[in-house]
C-alpha positions as CSV (number, residue, x, y, z in Angstrom):
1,X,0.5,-84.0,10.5
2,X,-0.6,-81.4,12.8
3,X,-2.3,-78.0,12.2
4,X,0.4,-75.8,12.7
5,X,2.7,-77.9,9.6
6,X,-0.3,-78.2,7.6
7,X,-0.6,-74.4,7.8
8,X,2.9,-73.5,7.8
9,X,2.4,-76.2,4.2
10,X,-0.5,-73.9,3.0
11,X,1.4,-70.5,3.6
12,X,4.8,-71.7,2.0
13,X,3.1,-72.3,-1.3
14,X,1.0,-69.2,-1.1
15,X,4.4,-66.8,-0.4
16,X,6.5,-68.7,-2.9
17,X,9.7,-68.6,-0.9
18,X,9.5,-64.9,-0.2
19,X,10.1,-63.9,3.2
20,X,11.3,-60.7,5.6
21,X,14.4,-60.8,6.9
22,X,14.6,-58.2,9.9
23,X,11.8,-56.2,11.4
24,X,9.0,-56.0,10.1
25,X,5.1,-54.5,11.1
26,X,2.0,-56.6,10.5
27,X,-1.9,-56.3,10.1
28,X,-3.9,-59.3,11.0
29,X,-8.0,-59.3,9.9
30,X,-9.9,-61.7,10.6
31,X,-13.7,-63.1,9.5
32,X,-14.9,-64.8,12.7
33,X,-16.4,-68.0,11.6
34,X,-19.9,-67.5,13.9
35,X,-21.5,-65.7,16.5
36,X,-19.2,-66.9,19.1
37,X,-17.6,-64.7,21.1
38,X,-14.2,-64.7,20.4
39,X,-11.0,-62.5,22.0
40,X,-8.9,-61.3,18.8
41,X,-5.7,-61.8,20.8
42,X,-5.6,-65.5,20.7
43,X,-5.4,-65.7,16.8
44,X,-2.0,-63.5,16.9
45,X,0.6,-66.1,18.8
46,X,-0.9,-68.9,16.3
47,X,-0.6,-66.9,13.3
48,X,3.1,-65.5,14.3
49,X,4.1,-69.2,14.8
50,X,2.6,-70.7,11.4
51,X,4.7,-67.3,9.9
52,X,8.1,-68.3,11.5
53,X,7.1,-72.5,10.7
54,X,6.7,-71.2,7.0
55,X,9.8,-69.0,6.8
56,X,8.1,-66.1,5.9
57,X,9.2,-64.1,8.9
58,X,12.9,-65.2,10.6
59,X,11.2,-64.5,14.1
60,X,8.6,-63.1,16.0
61,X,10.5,-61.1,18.3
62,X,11.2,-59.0,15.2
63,X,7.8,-57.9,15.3
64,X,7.5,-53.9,16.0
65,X,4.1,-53.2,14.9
66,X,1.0,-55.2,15.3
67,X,-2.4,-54.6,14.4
68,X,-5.5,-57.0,14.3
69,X,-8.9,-56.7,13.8
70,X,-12.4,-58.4,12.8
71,X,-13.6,-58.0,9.7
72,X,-17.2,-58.6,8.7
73,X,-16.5,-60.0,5.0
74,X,-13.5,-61.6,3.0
75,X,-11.2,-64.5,3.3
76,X,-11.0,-66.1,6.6
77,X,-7.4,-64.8,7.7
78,X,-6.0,-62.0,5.6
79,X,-2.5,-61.0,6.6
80,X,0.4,-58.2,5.4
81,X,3.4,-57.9,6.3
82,X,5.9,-55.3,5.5
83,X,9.8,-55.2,5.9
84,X,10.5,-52.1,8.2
85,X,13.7,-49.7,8.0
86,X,16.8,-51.8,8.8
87,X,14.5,-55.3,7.5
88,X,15.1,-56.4,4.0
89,X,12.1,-58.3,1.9
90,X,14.0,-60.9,0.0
């Protein structure tokens, strides 16, 4: 199995089924893992595709808000995602 189904696994049981339907705005953070350096853009196409693999998002072209950004403590990946004005959260 490859990482991007044995994430898109991971998510599907986290989000129970839920999912946005539409537009929708998203905030990525992010615990880098070391003292790497590390460009924050290359985490968002991953995470996007993991999101449409899972079903939790239909596409993300639908995408109309983005925002991402390290973090120095927490879980690994953190992400939420909210159904915007003409979206519906099912």
């Amino acid at each position: 199995m490859n990482w991007k189904k044995a994430a898109a696994w991971e998510l599907a049981v986290q989000v129970k089924s839920r999912s946005i339907q539409g537009r929708f705005k998203i905030l990525i953070e992010a615990v880098a893992p070391d003292k790497r350096r590390r460009d924050i853009d290359n985490i968002c196409k991953a995470i996007l595709d993991v999101l449409v693999a899972a079903r939790v998002i239909e596409d993300d072209h639908m995408c109309r808000d983005l925002h991402v950004r390290w973090v120095e403590s927490g879980p690994p990946i953190r992400i939420i995602i909210e159904g915007i004005e003409g979206g519906k959260e099912i």
